[in-house]
C-alpha positions as CSV (number, residue, x, y, z in Angstrom):
1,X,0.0,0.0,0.0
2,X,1.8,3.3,-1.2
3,X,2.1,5.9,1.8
4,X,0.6,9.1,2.0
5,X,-3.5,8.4,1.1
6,X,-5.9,10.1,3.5
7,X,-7.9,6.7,2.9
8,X,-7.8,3.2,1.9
9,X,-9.6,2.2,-1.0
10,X,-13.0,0.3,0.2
11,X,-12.0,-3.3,-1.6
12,X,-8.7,-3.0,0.9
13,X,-10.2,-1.8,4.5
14,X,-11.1,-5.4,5.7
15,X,-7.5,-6.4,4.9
16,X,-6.4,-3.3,6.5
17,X,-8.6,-3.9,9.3
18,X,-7.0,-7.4,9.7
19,X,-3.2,-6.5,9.0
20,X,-3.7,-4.0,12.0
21,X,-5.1,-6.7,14.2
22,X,-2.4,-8.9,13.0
23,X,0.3,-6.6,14.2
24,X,-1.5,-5.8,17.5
25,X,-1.3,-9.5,18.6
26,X,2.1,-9.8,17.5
27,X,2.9,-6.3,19.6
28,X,1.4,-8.5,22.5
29,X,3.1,-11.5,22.0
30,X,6.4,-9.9,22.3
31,X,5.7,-7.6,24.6
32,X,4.7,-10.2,27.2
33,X,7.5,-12.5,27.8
34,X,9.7,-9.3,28.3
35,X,7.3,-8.0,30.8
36,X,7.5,-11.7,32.5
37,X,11.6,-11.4,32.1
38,X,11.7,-8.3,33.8
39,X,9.5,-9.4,36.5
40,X,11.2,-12.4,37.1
41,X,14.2,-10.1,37.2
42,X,13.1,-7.7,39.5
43,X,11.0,-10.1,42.0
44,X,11.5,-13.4,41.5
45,X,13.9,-15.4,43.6
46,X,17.1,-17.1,42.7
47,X,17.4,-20.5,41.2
48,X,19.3,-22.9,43.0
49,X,22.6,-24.9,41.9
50,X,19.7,-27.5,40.4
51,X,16.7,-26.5,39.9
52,X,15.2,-28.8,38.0
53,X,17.1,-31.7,39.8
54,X,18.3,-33.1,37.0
55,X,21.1,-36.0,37.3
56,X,23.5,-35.6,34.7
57,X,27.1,-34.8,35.5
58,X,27.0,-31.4,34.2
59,X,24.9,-30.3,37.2
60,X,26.7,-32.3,40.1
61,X,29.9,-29.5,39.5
62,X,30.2,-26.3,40.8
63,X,29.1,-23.1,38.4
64,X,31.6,-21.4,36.9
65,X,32.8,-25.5,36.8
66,X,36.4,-25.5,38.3
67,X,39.5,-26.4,36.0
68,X,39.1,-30.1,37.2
69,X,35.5,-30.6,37.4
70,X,35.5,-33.4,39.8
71,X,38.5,-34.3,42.3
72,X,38.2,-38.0,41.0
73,X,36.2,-39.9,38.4
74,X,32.9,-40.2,38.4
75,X,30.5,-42.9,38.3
76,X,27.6,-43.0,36.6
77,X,25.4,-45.4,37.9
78,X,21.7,-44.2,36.6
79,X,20.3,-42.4,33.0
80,X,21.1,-38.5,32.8
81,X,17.6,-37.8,32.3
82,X,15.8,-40.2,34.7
83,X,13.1,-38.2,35.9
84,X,10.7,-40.8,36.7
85,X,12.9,-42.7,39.4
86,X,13.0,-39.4,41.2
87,X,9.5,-38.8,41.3
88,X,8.6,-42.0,42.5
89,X,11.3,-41.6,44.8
90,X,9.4,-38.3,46.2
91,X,6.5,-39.1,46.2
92,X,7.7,-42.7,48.3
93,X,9.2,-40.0,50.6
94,X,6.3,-38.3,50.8
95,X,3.5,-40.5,51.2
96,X,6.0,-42.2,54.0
97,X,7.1,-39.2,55.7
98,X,10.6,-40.1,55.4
């Protein structure tokens, strides 16, 4: 649409109409996870070393990781991503008030 006309021509309004409400949505869609970032930046608390407990080796070092991550070898006795064991395990310690 060339810049510069007072008014659309009839046949285009709807489309007009529809581009703006296009790019309204899309306004909102960006502007929401930076209003949640910020937020979360001003208000929300600090993660821990794990937050999500996850049991890979990456997470079971300090952060920044040291030169040597680990003093000796490590051994890996379960799946990196084995959520499920630990949720049983919770919810065993939960329901058993270990």
């Amino acid at each position: 649409m060339p810049r510069r006309y007072p008014v659309y021509a009839p046949e285009f309004q709807v489309l007009n109409v529809l581009s703006t409400a296009g790019a309204t949505f899309l306004a909102i869609g960006y502007a929401l996870p930076l209003v949640y970032l910020l937020w979360s930046l001003r208000y929300g608390k600090p993660a821990g070393p794990n937050p999500w407990q996850a049991t890979g080796l990456e997470w079971k070092t300090a952060s920044p990781p040291p030169r040597d991550n680990f003093a000796k070898h490590s051994v890996v006795t379960e799946e990196p991503y084995n959520y499920d064991a630990q949720a049983a395990e919770s919810e065993f310690e939960e329901t058993n008030h270990v």
